[in-house]
C-alpha positions in Angstrom: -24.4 5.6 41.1 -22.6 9.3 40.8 -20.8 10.2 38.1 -18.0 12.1 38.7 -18.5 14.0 41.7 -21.5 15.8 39.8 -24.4 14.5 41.7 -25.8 12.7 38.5 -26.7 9.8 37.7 -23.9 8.2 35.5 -24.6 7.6 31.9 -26.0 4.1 30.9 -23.8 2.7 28.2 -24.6 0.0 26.0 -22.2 -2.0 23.6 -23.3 -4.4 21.1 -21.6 -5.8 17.7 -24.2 -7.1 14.9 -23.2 -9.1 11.8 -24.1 -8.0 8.2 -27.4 -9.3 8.6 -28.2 -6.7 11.4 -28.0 -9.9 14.0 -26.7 -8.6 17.3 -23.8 -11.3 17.9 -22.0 -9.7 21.1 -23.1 -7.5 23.8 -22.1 -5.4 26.7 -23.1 -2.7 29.1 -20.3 -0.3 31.3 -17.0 1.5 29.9 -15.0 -1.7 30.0 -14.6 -5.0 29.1 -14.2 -7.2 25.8 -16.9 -8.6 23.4 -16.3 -11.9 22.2 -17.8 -12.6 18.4 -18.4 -16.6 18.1 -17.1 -18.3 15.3 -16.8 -14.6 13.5 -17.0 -14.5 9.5 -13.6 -13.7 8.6 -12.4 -10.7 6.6 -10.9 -11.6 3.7 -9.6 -10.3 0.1 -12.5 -10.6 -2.4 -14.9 -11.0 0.7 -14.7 -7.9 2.7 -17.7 -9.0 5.3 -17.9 -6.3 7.6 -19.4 -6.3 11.4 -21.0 -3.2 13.0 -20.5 -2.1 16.5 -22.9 0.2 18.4 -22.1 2.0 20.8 -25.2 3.6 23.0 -24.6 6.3 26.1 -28.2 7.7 27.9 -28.0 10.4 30.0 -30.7 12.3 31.6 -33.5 11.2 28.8 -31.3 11.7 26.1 -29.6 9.3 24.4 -26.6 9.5 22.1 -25.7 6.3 19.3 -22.2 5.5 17.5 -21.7 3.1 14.8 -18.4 1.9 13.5 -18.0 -1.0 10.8 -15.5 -3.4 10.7 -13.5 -6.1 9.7 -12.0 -9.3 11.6 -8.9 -10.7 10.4 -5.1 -11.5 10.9 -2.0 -10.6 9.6 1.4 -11.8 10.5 5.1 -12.2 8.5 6.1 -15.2 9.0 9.5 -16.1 7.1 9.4 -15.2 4.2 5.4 -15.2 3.8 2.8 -12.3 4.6 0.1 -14.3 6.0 -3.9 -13.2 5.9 -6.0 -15.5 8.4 -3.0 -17.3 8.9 -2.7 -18.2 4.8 0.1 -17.1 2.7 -1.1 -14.2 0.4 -0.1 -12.9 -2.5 -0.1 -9.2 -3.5 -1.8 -8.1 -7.0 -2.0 -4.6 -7.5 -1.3 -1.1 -8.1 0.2 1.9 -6.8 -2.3 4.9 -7.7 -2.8 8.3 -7.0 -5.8 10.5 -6.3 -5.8 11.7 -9.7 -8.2 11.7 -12.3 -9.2 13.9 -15.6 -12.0 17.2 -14.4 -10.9 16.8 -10.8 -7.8 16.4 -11.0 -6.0 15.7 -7.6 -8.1 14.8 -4.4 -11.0 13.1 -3.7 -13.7 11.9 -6.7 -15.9 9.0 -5.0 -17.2 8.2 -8.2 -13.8 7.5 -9.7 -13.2 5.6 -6.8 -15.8 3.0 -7.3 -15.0 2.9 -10.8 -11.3 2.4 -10.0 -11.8 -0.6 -8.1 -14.3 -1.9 -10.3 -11.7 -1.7 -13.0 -9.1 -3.9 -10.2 -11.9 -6.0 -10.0 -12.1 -7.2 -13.5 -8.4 -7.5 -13.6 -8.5 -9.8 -10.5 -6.1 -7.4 -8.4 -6.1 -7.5 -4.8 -5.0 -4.7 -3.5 -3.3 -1.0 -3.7 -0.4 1.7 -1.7 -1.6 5.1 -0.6 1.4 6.1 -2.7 2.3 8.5 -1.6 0.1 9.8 1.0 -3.1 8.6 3.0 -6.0 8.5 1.2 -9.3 10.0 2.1 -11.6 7.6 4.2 -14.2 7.2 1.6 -11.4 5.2 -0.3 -10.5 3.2 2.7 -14.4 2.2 3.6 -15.0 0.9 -0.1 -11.9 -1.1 0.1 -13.1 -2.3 3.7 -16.5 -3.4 2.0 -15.1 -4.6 -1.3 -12.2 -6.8 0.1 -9.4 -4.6 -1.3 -6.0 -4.8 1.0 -3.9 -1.8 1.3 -0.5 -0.3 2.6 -0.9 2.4 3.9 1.2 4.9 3.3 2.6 8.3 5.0 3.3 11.6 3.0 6.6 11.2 3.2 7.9 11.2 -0.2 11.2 13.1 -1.1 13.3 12.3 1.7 16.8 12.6 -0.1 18.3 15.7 -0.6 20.3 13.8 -3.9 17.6 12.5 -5.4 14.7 13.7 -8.0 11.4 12.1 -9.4 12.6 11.5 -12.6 15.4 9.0 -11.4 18.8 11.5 -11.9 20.7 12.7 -9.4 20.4 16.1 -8.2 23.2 18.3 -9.7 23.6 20.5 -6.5 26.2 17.7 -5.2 26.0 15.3 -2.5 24.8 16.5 0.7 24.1 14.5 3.7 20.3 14.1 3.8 19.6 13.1 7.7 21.8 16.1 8.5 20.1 18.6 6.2 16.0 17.1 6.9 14.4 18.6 10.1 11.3 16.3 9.7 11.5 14.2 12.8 8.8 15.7 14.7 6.3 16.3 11.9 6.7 12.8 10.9 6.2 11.8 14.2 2.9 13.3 14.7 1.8 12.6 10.9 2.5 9.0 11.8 0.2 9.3 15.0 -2.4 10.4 13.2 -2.4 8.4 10.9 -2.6 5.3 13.1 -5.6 6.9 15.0 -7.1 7.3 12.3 -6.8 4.1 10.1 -6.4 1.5 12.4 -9.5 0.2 12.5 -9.6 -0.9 8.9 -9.7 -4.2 8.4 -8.0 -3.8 4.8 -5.3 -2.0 6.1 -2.5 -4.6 6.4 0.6 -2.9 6.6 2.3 0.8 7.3 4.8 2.5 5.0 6.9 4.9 6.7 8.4 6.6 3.4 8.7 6.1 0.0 12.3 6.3 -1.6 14.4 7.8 1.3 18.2 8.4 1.5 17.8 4.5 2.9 21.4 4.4 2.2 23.1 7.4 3.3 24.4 7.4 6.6 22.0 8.6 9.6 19.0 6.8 8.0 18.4 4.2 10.7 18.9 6.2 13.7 16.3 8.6 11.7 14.1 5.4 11.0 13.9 3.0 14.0 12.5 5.4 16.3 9.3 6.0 13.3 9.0 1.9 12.9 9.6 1.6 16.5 6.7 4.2 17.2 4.4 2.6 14.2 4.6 -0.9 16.2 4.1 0.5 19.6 0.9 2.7 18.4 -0.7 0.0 15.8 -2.7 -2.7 18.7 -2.8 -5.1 15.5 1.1 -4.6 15.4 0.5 -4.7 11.9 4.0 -5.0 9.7 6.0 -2.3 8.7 7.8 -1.1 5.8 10.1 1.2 3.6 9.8 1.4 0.5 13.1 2.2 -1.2 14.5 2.9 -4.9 17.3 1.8 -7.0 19.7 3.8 -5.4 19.4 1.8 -1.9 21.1 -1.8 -2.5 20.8 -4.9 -0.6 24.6 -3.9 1.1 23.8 -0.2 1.4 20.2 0.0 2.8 20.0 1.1 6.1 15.8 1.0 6.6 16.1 -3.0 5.6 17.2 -4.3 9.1 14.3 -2.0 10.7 11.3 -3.4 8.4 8.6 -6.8 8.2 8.5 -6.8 4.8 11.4 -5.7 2.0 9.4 -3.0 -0.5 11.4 -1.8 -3.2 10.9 -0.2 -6.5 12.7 -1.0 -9.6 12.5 -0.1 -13.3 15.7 -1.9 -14.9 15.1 -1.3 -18.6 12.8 2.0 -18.6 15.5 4.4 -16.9 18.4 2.5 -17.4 19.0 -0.1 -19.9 16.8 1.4 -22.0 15.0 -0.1 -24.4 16.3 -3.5 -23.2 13.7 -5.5 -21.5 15.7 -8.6 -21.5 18.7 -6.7 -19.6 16.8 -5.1 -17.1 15.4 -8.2 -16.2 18.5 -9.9 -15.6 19.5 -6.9 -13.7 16.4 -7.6 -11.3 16.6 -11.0 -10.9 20.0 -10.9 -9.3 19.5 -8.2 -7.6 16.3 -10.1 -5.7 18.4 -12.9 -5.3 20.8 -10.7 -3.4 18.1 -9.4 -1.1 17.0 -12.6 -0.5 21.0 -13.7 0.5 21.2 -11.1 2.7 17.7 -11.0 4.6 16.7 -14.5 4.0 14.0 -14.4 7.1 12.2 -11.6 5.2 9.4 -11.3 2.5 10.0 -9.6 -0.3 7.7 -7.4 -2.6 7.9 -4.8 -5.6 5.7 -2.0 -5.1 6.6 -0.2 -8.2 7.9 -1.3 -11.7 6.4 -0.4 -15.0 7.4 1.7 -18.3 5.2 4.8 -20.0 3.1 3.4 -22.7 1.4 6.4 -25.3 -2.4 5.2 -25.3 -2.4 4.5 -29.4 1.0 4.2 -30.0 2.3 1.1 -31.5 5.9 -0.9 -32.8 7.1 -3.5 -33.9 9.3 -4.4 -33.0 8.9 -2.6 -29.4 10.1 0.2 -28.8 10.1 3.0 -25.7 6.5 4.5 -25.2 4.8 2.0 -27.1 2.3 0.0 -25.7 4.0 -3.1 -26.9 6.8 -2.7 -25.0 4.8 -2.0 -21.7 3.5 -5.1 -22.0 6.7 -6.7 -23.0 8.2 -5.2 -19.6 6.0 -6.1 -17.2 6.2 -10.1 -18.7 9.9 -9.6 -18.4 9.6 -8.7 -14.5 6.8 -11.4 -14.2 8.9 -14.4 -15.5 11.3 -13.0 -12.9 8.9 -12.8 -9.8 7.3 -16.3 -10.9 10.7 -18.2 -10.3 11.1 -16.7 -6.4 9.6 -18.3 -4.0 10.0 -15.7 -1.4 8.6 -13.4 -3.9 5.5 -12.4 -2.0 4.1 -9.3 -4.3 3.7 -7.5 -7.8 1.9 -3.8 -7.9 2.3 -1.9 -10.8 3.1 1.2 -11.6 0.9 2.8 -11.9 -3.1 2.5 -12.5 -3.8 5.2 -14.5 -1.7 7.8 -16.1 -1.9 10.9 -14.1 -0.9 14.6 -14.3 2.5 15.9 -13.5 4.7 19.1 -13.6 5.8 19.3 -17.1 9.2 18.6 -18.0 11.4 16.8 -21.1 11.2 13.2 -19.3 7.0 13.0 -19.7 4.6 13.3 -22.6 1.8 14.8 -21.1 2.1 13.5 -17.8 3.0 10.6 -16.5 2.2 7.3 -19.2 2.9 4.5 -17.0 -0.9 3.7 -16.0 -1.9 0.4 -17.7 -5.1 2.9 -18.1 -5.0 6.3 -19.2 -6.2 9.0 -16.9 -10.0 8.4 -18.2 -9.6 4.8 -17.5 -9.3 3.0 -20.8 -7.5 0.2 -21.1 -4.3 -0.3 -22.4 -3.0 -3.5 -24.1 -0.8 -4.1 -20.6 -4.5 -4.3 -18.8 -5.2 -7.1 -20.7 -2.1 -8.8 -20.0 -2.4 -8.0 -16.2 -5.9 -9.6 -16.1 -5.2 -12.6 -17.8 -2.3 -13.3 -15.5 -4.1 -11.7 -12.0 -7.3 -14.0 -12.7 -5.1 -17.3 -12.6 -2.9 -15.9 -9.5 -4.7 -16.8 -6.3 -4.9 -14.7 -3.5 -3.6 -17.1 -1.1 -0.8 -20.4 -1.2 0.3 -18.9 -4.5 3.9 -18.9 -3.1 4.1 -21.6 -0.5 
């Protein structure tokens, strides 16, 4: 057979897929077609069993080999449940950064494995790129450890009224989606990084943003063509979502009606009500009750809440930057989450302290890790692992 008009012989291209014992369980030969794995070993959190397909082409004597691992598992919303395998699972976990003390930001694969050994012994399941994709080497070890992720795009900043430190900006209001020229570059940023991640088996759902202008005006015309595009790209049509701040209420977001899965971020009680645990609580509780009024079809989830806690310093009673009242918060918000049952998640912010610009509002960087940046514990670790060990992965809400 030519190939190509070229008077050669076309290439001879072999496919096969082989378990983790190196037993070939599929195979094929040409450029097309499906392999069918029997009875396949799912992928699952805590058990991250992992396939390898091959991928041979010999041409002329030489012969050239590819190898890619990977997972086999579903996801699906259902309701108000994020289903794994077709079981209603729960989110345990973290957001992080790429941060740790010597190497700062950026990649440190030795900090890596230690960082989910550490989620390990806590009994977490899983972790957001906040607020950026991760390098790959994180991704592989949480395809082979069982770690499930939401994966996140660098688009973090997205309101022209807004800074990190949870004020409002004093230049004024100013119409964000008419100021931001960002469409395009968070187009192809999106594209790449479905390419390029969405073959991971613990990749379970895409984040578009993190704390937009959700509820200024101009945000969903801005955000259905991105959650539109993530859907069409992703062949797993794996959920989407945007994760949005206090600022973006159930009757003013304009992302929620575009999302799978309701993130949000809330800290009632560290930068308002301060020094009130009991309050913020409150605060948060009706406020997930009101999300759940008004998009009662959809899962819900926190992806960040959590107070700075000075490694060392102590109160009692509790007071701001103590470790006792980190602990004390994060019970508050648990009691909460318990008494939901379309509740479907809890990561904490953060994992570790990590470095930020300095300013009046951090000691040092930012405290809210449940370790510090070397990855000691504080007491809220120990609170987290005595509550993640008797949360199951799965049926845990329905």
């Amino acid at each position: 057979m030519e190939w190509g008009g070229t008077g050669k012989a076309a290439p001879e291209i072999g496919v096969e897929v082989r378990n983790a014992q190196g037993d070939a369980v599929a195979a094929g030969t040409g450029a097309g077609g499906v392999l069918r794995v029997k009875d396949p070993i799912l992928w699952e959190p805590g058990a991250g069993y992992l396939y390898r397909l091959a991928v041979r082409c010999r041409l002329d004597g030489a012969e050239d080999r590819y190898e890619l691992p990977f997972g086999i598992r579903s996801v699906e919303v259902r309701g108000t449940q994020f289903l794994i395998n077709g079981k209603p699972f729960y989110f345990k976990g973290f957001g992080k950064h790429e941060d740790s003390c010597i190497h700062g930001r950026g990649l440190d694969e030795a900090v890596n494995v230690k960082d989910l050994a550490l989620m390990d012994w806590m009994g977490a399941n899983s972790l957001r790129t906040s607020h950026y994709p991760y390098a790959e080497e994180m991704l592989r070890l949480c395809d082979a450890q069982g770690v499930v992720v939401i994966d996140e795009l660098p688009a973090v900043g997205l309101h022209a009224n807004f800074v990190a430190t949870g004020l409002l900006d004093k230049n004024g209001t100013v119409n964000t989606w008419e100021q931001l020229k960002t469409t395009p570059h968070h187009r192809e940023v999106l594209e790449k990084l479905v390419e390029r991640d969405e073959h991971y088996a613990c990749v379970v759902m895409w984040s578009i943003a993190n704390e937009p202008a959700a509820e200024e005006e101009g945000a969903a015309e801005y955000f259905a063509p991105l959650c539109a595009l993530a859907r069409e790209l992703d062949r797993q049509r794996r959920p989407v979502t945007i994760v949005t701040y206090e600022g973006c209420a159930p009757d003013t977001c304009k992302a929620a009606p575009l999302v799978d899965v309701l993130c949000i971020n809330r800290y009632f009680g560290w930068y308002n009500y301060c020094g009130r645990v009991d309050a913020g609580a409150a605060v948060l509780e009706d406020e997930l009750r009101r999300w759940h009024e008004k998009y009662p079809d959809k899962p819900l989830m926190v992806c960040e809440y959590g107070a700075d806690a000075v490694a060392g310093v102590h109160s009692l009673p509790s007071v701001m930057f103590s470790e006792e009242y980190q602990a004390e918060f994060l019970e508050a918000y648990h009691k909460v989450f318990d008494a939901l049952p379309f509740f479907v998640g809890e990561q904490v912010w953060n994992f570790a302290d990590f470095a930020t610009a300095q300013n009046a509002m951090r000691v040092q960087g930012n405290k809210k890790g449940v370790f510090t940046r070397d990855r000691q514990p504080k007491a809220a670790a120990f609170l987290l692992r005595r509550r993640w060990r008797a949360i199951p992965d799965f049926g845990y809400k329905g």
